[in-house]
C-alpha positions as CSV (number, residue, x, y, z in Angstrom):
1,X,14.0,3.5,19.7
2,X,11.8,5.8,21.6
3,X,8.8,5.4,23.3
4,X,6.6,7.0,20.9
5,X,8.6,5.1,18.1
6,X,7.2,2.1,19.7
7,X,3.6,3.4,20.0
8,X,3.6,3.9,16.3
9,X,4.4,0.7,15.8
10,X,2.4,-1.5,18.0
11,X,-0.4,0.9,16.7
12,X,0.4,0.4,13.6
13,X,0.1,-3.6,14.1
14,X,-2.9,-3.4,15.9
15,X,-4.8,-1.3,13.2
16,X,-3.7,-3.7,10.3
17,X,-4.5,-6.6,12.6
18,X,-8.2,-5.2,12.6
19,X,-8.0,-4.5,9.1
20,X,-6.9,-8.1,8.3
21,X,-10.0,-9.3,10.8
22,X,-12.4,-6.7,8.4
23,X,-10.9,-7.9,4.8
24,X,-11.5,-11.7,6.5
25,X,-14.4,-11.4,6.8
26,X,-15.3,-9.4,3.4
27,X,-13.9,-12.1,1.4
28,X,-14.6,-15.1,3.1
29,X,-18.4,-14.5,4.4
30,X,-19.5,-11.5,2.2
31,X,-17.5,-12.8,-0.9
32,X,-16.6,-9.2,-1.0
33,X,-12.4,-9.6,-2.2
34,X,-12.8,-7.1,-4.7
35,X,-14.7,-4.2,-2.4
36,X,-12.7,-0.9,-2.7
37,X,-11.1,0.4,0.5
38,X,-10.9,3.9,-0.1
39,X,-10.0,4.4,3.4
40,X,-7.3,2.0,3.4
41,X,-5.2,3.0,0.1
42,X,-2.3,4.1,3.1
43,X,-1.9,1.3,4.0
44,X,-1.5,-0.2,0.2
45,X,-5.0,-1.7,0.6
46,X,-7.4,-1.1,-2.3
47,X,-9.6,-4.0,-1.9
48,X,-10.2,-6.1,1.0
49,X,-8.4,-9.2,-0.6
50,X,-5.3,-7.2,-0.1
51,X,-6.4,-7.0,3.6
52,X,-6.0,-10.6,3.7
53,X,-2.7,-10.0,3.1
54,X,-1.0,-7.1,3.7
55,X,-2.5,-7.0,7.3
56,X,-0.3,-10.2,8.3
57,X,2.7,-8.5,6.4
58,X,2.6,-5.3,8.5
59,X,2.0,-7.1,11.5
60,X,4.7,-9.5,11.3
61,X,6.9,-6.3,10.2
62,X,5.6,-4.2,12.9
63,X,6.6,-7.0,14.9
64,X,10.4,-7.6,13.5
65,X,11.1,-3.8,13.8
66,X,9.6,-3.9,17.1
67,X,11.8,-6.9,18.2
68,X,15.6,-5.5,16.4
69,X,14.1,-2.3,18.2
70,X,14.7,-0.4,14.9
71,X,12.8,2.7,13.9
72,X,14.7,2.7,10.4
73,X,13.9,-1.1,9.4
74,X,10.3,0.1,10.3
75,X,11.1,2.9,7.9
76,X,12.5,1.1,5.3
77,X,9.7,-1.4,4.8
78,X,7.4,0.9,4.1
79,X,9.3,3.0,1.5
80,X,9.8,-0.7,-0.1
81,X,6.2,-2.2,0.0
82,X,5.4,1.6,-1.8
83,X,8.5,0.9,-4.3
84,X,6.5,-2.5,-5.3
85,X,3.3,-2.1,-4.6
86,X,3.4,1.7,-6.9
87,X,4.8,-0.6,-9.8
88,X,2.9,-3.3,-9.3
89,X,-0.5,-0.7,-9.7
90,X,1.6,1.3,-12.6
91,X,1.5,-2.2,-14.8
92,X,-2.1,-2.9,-13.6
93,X,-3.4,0.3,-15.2
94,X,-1.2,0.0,-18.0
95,X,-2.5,-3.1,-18.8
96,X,-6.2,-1.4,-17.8
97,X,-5.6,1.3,-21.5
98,X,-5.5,-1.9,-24.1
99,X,-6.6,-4.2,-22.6
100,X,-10.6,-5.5,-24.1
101,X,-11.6,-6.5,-20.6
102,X,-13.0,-3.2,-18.8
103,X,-12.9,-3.9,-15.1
104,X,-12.8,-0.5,-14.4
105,X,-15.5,1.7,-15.9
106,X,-13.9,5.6,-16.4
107,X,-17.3,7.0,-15.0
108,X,-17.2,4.9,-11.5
109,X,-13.3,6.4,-11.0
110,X,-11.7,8.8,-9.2
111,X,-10.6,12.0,-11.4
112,X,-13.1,10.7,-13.9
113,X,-14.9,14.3,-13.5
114,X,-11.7,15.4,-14.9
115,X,-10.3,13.3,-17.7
116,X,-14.3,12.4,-19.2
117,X,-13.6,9.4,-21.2
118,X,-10.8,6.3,-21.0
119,X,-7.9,8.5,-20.0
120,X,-8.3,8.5,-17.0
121,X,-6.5,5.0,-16.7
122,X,-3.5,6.8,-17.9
123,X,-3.9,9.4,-15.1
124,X,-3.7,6.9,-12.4
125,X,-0.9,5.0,-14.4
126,X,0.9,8.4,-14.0
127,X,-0.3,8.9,-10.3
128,X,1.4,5.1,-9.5
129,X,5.0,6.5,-11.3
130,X,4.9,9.4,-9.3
131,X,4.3,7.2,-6.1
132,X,6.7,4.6,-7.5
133,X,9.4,8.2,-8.0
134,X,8.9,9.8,-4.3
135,X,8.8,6.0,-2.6
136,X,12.3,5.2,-4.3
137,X,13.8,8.6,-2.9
138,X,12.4,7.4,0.6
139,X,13.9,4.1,0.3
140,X,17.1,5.2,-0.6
141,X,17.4,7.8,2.4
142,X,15.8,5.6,5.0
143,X,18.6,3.1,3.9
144,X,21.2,5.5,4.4
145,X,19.7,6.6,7.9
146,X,19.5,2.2,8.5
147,X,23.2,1.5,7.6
148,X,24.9,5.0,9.6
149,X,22.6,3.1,12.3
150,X,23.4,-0.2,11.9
151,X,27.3,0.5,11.2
């Protein structure tokens, strides 16, 4: 791996390790778990609960790829967190268009100056597909590029 392959990494850790310090202490002191992070969706973070979470994940995967000294494994974790977090977020606003509960208001949405009225919950269904689509293609060539490495 090169050196700048390794930057990227331990950068990488150290931003998600503030992040998870942040999203700690939204949820525990602010009771704040459901906050959007607009600035965060990169990082699959949408609301500083997830901070809680995904902050150790990339860390400790940051930390694995930085150990096997793999650029590709790096790789490849993302492209699969985006493959299951994308679907995970295309059956949340699926559920979001019949479901009676409306935790998210059309008018307080992105795109809503758009789509004026309910659809817009299909439009970010169909925004997480496409994520879901271009994350699988990723996944598949970063493990190509991780086995030709590997083997």
């Amino acid at each position: 791996m090169e050196n700048w392959q390794q930057l990227v990494i331990w950068a990488y850790a150290l931003v998600n390790l503030g992040v998870f310090v942040k999203g700690y202490y939204e949820c525990k002191y602010r009771k704040n778990a459901y906050g959007l992070t607009p600035n965060l969706n990169l990082l699959g973070i949408i609301a500083w609960g997830d901070a809680v979470v995904f902050g150790p994940f990339w860390i400790a995967s940051s930390l694995v790829s930085y150990l096997l000294n793999d650029w590709y494994l790096f790789l490849l974790i993302i492209s699969v967190f985006w493959v299951v977090r994308s679907l995970g977020e295309t059956i949340y606003w699926f559920n979001q268009q019949f479901s009676t509960i409306n935790r998210n208001p059309p008018e307080k949405l992105p795109f809503h100056s758009i789509f004026h009225n309910d659809s817009v919950w299909f439009i970010h269904q169909i925004i997480w597909q496409c994520v879901t689509v271009v994350s699988i293609i990723f996944t598949i060539f970063f493990t190509k590029l991780w086995l030709e490495s590997r083997f």
